[in-house]
PyMOL Python script that loads the backbone (N, CA, C, O; Angstrom):
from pymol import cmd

cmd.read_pdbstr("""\
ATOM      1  N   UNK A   1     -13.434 -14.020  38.618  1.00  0.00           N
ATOM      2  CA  UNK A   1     -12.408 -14.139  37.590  1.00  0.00           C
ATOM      3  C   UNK A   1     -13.090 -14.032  36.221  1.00  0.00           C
ATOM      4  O   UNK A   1     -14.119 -14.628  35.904  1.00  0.00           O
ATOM      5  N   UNK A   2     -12.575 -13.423  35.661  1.00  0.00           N
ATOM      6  CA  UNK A   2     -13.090 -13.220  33.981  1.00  0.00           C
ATOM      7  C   UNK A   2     -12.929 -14.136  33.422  1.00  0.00           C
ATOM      8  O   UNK A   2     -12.121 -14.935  33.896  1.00  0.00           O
ATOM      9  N   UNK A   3     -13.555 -14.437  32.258  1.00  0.00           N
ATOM     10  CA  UNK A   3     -13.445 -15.508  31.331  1.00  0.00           C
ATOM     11  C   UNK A   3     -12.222 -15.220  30.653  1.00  0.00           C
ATOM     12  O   UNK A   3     -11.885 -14.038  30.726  1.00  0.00           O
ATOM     13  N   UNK A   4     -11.348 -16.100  29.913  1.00  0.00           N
ATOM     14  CA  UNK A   4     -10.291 -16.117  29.345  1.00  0.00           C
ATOM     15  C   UNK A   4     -10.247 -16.734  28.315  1.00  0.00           C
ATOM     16  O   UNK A   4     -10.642 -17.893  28.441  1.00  0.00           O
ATOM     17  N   UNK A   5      -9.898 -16.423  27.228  1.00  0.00           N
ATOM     18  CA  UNK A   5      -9.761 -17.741  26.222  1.00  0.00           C
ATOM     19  C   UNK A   5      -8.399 -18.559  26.327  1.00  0.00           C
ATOM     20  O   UNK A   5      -7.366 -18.620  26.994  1.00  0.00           O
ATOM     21  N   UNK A   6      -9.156 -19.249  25.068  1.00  0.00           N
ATOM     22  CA  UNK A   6      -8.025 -20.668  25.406  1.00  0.00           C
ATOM     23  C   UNK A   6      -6.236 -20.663  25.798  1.00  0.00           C
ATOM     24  O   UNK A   6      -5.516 -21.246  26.609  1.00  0.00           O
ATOM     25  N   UNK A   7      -6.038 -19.569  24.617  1.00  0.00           N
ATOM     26  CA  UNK A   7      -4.626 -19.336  24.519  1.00  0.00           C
ATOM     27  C   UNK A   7      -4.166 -18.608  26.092  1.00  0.00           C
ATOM     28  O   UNK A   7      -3.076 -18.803  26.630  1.00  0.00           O
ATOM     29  N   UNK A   8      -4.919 -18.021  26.473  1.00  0.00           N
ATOM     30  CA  UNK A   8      -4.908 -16.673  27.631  1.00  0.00           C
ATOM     31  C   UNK A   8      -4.520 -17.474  28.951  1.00  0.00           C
ATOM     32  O   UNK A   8      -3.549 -17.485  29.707  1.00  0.00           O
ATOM     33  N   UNK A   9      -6.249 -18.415  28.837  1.00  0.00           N
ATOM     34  CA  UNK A   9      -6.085 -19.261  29.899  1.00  0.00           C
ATOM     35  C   UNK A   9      -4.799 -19.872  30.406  1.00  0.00           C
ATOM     36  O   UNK A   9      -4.462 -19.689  31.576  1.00  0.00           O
ATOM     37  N   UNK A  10      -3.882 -20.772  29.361  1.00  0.00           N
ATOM     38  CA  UNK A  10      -2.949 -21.938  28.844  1.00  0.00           C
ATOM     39  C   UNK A  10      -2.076 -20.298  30.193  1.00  0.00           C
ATOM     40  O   UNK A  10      -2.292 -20.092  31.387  1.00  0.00           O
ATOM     41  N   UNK A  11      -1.351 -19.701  29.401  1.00  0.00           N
ATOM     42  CA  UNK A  11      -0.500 -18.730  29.619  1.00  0.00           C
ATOM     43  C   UNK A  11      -0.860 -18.474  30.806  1.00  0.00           C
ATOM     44  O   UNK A  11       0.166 -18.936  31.306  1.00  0.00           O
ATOM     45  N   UNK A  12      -1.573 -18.054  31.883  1.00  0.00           N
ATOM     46  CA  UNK A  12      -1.884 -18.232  32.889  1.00  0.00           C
ATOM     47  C   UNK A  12      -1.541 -19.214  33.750  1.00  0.00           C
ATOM     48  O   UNK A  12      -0.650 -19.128  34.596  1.00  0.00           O
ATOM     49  N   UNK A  13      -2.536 -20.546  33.459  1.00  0.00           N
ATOM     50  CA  UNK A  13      -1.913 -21.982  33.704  1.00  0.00           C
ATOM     51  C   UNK A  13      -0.229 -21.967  34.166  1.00  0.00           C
ATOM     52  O   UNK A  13       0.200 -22.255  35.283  1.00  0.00           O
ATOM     53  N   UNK A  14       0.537 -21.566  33.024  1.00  0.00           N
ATOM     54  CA  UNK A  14       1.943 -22.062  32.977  1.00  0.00           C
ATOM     55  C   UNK A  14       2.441 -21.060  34.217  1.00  0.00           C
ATOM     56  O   UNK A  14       3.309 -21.527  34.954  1.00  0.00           O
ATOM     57  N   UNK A  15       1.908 -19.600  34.523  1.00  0.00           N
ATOM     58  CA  UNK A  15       2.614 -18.410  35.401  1.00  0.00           C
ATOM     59  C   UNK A  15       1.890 -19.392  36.726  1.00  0.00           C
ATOM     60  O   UNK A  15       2.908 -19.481  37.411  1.00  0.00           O
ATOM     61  N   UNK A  16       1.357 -19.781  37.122  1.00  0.00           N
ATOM     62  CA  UNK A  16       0.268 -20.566  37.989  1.00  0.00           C
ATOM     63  C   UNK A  16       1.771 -21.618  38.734  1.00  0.00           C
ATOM     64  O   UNK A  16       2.340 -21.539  39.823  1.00  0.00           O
ATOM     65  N   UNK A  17       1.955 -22.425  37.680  1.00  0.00           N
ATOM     66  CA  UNK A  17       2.257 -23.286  37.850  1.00  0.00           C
ATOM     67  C   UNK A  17       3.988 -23.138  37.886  1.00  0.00           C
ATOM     68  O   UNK A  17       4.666 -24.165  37.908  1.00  0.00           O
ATOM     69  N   UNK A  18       4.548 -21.960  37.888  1.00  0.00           N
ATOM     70  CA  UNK A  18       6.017 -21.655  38.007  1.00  0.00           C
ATOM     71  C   UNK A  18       5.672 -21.122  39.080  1.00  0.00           C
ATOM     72  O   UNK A  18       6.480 -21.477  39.938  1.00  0.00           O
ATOM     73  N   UNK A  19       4.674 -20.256  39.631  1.00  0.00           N
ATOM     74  CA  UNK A  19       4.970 -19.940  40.736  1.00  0.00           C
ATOM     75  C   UNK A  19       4.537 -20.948  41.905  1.00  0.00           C
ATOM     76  O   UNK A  19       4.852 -20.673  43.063  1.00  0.00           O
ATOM     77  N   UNK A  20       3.680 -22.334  41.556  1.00  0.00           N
ATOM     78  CA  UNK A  20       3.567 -22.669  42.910  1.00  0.00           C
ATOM     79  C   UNK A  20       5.276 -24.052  42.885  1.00  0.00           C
ATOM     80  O   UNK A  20       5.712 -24.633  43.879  1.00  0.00           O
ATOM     81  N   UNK A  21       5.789 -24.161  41.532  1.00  0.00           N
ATOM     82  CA  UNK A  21       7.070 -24.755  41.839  1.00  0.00           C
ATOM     83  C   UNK A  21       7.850 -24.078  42.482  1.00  0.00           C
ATOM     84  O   UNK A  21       8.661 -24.605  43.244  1.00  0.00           O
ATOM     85  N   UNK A  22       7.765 -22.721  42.301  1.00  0.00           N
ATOM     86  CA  UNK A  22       9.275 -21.998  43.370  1.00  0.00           C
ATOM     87  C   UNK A  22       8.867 -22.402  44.326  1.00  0.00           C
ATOM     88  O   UNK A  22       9.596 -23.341  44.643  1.00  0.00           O
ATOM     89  N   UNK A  23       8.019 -22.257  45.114  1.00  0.00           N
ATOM     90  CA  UNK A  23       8.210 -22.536  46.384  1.00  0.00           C
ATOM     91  C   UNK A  23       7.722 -21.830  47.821  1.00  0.00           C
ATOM     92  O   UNK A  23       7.240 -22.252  48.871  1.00  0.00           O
ATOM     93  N   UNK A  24       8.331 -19.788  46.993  1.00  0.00           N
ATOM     94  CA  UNK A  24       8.118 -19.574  47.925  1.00  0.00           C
ATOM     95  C   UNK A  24       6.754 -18.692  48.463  1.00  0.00           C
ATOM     96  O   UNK A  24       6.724 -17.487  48.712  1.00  0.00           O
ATOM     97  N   UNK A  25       5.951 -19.401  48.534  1.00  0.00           N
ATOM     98  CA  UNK A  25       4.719 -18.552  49.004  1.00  0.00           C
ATOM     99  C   UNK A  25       3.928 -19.368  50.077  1.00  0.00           C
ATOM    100  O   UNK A  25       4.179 -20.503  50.481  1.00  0.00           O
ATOM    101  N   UNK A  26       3.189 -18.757  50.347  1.00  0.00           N
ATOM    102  CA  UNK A  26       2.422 -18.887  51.860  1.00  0.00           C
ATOM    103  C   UNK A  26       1.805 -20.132  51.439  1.00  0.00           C
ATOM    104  O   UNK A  26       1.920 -20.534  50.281  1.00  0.00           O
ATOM    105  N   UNK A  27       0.997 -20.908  52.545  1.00  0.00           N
ATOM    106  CA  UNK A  27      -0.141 -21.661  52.192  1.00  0.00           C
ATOM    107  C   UNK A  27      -1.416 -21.303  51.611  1.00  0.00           C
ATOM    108  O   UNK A  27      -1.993 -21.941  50.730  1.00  0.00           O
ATOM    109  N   UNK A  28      -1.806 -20.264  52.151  1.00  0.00           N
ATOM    110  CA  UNK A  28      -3.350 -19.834  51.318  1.00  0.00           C
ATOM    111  C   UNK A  28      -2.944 -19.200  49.917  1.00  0.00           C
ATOM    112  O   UNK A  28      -3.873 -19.168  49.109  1.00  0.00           O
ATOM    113  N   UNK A  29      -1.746 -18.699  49.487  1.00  0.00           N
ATOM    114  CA  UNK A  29      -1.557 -18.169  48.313  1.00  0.00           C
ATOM    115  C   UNK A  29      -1.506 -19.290  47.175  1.00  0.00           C
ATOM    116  O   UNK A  29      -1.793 -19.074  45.998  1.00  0.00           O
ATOM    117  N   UNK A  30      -1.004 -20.805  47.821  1.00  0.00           N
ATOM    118  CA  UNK A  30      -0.634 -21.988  47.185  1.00  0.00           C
ATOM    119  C   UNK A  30      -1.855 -22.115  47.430  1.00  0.00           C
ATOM    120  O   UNK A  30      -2.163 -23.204  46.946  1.00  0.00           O
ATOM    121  N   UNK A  31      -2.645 -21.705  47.844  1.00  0.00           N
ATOM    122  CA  UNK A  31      -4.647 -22.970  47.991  1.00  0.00           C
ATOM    123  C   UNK A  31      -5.026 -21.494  47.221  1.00  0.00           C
ATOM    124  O   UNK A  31      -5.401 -21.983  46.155  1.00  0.00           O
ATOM    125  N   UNK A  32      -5.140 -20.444  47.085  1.00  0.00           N
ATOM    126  CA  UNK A  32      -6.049 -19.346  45.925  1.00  0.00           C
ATOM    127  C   UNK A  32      -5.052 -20.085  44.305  1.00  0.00           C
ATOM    128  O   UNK A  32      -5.699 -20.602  43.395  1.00  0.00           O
ATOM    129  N   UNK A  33      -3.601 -19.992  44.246  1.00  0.00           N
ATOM    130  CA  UNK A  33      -3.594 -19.991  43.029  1.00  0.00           C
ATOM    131  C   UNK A  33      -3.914 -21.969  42.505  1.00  0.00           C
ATOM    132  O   UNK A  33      -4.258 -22.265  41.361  1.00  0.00           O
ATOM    133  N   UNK A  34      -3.754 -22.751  43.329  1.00  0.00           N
ATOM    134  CA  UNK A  34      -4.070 -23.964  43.341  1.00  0.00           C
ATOM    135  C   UNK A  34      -5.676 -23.963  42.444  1.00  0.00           C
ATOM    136  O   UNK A  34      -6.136 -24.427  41.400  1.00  0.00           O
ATOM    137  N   UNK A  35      -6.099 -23.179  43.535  1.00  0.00           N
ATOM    138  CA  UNK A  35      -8.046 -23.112  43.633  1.00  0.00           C
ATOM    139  C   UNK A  35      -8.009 -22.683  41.811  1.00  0.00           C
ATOM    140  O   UNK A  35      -8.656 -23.392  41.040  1.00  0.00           O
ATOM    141  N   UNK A  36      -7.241 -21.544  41.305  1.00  0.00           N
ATOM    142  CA  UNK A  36      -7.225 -20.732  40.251  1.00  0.00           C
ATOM    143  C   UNK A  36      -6.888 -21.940  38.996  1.00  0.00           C
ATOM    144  O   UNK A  36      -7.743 -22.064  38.119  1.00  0.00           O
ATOM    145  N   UNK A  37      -6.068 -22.513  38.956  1.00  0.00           N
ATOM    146  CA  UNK A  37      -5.309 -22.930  38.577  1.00  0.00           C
ATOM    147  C   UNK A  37      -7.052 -24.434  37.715  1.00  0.00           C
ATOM    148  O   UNK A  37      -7.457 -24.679  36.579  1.00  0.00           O
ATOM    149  N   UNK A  38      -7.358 -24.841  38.856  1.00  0.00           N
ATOM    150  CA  UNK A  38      -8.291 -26.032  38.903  1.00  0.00           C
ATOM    151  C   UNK A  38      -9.270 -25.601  37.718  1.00  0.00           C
ATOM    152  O   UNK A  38      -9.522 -26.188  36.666  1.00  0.00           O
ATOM    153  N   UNK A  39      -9.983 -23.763  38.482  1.00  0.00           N
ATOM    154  CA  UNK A  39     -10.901 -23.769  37.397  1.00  0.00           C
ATOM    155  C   UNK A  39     -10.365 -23.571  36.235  1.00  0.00           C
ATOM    156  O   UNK A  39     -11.109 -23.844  35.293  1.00  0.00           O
ATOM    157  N   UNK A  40      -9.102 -23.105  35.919  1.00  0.00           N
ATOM    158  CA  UNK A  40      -8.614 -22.431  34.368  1.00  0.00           C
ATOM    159  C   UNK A  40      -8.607 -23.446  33.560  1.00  0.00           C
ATOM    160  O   UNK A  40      -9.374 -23.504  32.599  1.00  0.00           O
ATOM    161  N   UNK A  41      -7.347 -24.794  33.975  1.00  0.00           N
ATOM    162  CA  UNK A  41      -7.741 -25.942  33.759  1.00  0.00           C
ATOM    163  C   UNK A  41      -9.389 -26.769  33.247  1.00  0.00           C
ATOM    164  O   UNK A  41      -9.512 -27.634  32.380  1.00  0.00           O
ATOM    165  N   UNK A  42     -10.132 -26.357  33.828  1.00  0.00           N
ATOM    166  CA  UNK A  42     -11.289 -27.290  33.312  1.00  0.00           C
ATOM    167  C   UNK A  42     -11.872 -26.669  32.439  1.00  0.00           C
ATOM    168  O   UNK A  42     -12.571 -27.166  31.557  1.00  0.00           O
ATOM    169  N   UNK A  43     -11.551 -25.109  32.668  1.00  0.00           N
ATOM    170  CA  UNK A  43     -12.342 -24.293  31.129  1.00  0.00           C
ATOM    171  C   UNK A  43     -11.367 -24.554  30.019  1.00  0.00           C
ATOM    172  O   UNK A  43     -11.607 -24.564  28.811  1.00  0.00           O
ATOM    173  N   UNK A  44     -10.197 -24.770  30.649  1.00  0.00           N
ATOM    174  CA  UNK A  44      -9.156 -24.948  29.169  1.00  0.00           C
ATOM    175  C   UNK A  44     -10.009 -26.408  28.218  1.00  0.00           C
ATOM    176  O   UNK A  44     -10.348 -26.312  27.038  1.00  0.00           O
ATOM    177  N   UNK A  45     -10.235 -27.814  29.180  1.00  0.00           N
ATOM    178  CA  UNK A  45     -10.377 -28.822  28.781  1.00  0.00           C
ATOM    179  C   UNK A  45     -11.806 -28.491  27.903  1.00  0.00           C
ATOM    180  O   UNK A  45     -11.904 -28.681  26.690  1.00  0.00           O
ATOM    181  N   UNK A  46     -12.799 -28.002  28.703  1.00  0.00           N
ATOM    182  CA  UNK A  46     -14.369 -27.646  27.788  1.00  0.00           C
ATOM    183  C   UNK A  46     -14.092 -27.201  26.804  1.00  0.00           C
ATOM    184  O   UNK A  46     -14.837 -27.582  25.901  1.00  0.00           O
ATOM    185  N   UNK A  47     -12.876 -26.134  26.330  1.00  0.00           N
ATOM    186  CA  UNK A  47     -12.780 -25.337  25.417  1.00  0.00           C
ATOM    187  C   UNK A  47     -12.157 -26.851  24.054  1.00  0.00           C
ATOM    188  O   UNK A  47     -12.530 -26.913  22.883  1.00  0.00           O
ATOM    189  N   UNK A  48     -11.292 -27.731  24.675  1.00  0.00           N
ATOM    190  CA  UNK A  48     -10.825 -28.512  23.605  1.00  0.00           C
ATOM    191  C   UNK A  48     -11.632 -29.266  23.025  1.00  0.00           C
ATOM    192  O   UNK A  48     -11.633 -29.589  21.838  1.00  0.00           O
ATOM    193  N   UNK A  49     -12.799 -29.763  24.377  1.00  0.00           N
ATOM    194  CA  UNK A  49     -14.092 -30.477  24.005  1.00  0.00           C
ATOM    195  C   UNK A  49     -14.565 -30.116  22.470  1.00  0.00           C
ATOM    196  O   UNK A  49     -14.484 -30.702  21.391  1.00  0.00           O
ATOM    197  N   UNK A  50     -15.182 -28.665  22.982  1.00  0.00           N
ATOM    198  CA  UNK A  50     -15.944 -28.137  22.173  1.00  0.00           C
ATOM    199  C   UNK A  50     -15.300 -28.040  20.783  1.00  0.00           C
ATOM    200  O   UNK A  50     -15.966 -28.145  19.754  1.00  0.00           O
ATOM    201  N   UNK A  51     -13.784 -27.806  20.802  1.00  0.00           N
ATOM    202  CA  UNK A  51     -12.952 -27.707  19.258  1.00  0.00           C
ATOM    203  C   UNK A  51     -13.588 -29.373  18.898  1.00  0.00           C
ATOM    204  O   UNK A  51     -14.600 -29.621  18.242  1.00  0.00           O
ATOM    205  N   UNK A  52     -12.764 -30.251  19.470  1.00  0.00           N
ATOM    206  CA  UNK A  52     -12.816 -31.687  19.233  1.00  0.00           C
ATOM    207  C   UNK A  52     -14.113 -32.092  18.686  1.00  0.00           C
ATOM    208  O   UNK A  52     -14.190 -32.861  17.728  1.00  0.00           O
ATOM    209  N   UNK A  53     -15.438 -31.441  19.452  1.00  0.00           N
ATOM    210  CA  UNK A  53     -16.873 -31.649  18.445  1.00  0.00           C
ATOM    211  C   UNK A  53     -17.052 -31.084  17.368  1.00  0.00           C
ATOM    212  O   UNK A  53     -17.548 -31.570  16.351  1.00  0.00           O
ATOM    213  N   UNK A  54     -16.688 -30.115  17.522  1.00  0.00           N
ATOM    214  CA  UNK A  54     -16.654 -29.340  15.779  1.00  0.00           C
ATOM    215  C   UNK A  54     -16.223 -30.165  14.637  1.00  0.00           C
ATOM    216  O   UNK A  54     -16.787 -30.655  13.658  1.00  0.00           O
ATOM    217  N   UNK A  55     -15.076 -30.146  15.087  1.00  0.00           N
ATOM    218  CA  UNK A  55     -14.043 -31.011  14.069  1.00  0.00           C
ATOM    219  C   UNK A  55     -14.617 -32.465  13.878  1.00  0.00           C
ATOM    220  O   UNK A  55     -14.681 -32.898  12.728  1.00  0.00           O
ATOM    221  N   UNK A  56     -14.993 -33.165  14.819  1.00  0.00           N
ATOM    222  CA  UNK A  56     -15.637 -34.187  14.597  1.00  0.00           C
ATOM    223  C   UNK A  56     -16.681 -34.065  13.546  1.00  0.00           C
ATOM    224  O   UNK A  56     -16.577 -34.668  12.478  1.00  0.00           O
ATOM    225  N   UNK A  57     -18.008 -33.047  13.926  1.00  0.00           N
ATOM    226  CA  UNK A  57     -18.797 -32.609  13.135  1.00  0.00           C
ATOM    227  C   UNK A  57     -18.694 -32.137  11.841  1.00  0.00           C
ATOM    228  O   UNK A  57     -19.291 -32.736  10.946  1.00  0.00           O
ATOM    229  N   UNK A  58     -17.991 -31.099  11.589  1.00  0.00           N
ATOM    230  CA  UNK A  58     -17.308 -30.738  10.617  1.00  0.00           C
ATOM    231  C   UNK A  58     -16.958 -31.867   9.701  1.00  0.00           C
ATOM    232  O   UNK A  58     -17.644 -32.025   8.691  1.00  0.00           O
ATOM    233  N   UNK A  59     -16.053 -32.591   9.930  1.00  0.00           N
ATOM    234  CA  UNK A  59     -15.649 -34.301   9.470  1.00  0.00           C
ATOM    235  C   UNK A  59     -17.229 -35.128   8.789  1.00  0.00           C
ATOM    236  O   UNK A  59     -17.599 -35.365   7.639  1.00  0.00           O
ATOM    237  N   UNK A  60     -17.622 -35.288   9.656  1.00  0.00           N
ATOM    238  CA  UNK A  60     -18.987 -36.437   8.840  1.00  0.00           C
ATOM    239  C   UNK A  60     -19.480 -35.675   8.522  1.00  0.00           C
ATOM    240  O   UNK A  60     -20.520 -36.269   8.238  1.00  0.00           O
ATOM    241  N   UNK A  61     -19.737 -34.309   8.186  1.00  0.00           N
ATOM    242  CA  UNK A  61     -20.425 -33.504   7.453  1.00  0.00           C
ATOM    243  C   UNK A  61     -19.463 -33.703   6.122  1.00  0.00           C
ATOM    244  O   UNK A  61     -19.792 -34.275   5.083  1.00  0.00           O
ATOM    245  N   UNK A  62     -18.278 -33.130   6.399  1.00  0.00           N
ATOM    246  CA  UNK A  62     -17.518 -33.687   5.084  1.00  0.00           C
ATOM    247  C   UNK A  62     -17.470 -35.106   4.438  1.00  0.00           C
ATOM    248  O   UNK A  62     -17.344 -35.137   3.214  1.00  0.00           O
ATOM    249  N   UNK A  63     -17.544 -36.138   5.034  1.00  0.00           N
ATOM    250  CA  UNK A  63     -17.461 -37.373   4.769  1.00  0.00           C
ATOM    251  C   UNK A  63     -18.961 -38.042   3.963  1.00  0.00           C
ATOM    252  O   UNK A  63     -19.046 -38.953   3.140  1.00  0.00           O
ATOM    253  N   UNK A  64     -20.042 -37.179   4.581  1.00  0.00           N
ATOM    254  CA  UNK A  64     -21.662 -37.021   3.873  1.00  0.00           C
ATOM    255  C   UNK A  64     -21.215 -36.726   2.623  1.00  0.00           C
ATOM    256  O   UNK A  64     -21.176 -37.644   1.804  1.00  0.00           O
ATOM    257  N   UNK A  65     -20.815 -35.459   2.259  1.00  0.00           N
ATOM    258  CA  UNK A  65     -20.530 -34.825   1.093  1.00  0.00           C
ATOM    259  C   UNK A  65     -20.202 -35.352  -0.076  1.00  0.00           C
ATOM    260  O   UNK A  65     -20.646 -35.060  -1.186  1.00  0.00           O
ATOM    261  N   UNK A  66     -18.671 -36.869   0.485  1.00  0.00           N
ATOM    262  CA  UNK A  66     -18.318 -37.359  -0.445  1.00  0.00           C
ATOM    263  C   UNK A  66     -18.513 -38.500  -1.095  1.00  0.00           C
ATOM    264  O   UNK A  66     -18.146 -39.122  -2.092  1.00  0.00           O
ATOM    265  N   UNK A  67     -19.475 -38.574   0.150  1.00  0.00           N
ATOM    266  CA  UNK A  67     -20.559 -40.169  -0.252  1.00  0.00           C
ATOM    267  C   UNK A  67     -21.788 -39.986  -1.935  1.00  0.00           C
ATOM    268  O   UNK A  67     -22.509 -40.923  -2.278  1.00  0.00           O
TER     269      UNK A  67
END
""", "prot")
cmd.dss("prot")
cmd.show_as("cartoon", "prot")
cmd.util.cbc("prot")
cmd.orient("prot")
């Protein structure tokens, strides 16, 4: 699977997750997009990480500044 960015990923996620609410698909199609679904999810979360440190960083770098 290719890398995706954040927004890409998300949009994915949501088609993921309408299709395993309908219903109607096999079991291994519900365990590949399940399986799919897990990793997109955890690259989505690393990706917020990594915003969330910035911004953190970014921040006491600014907060240095005004000291």
């Amino acid at each position: 699977m290719e890398k995706m960015n954040y927004e890409k990923a998300v949009e994915r996620l949501e088609k993921i997750t309408d299709k395993l609410e309908n219903g109607n698909l096999s079991l291994d199609e519900m365990m590949k997009l399940y399986e799919e679904g897990t990793v997109l999810a955890a690259d989505c979360a690393k990706c917020l990480d990594a915003a969330q440190l910035k911004i953190t960083e970014l921040s006491a770098g600014k907060a240095k500044d005004n000291d």
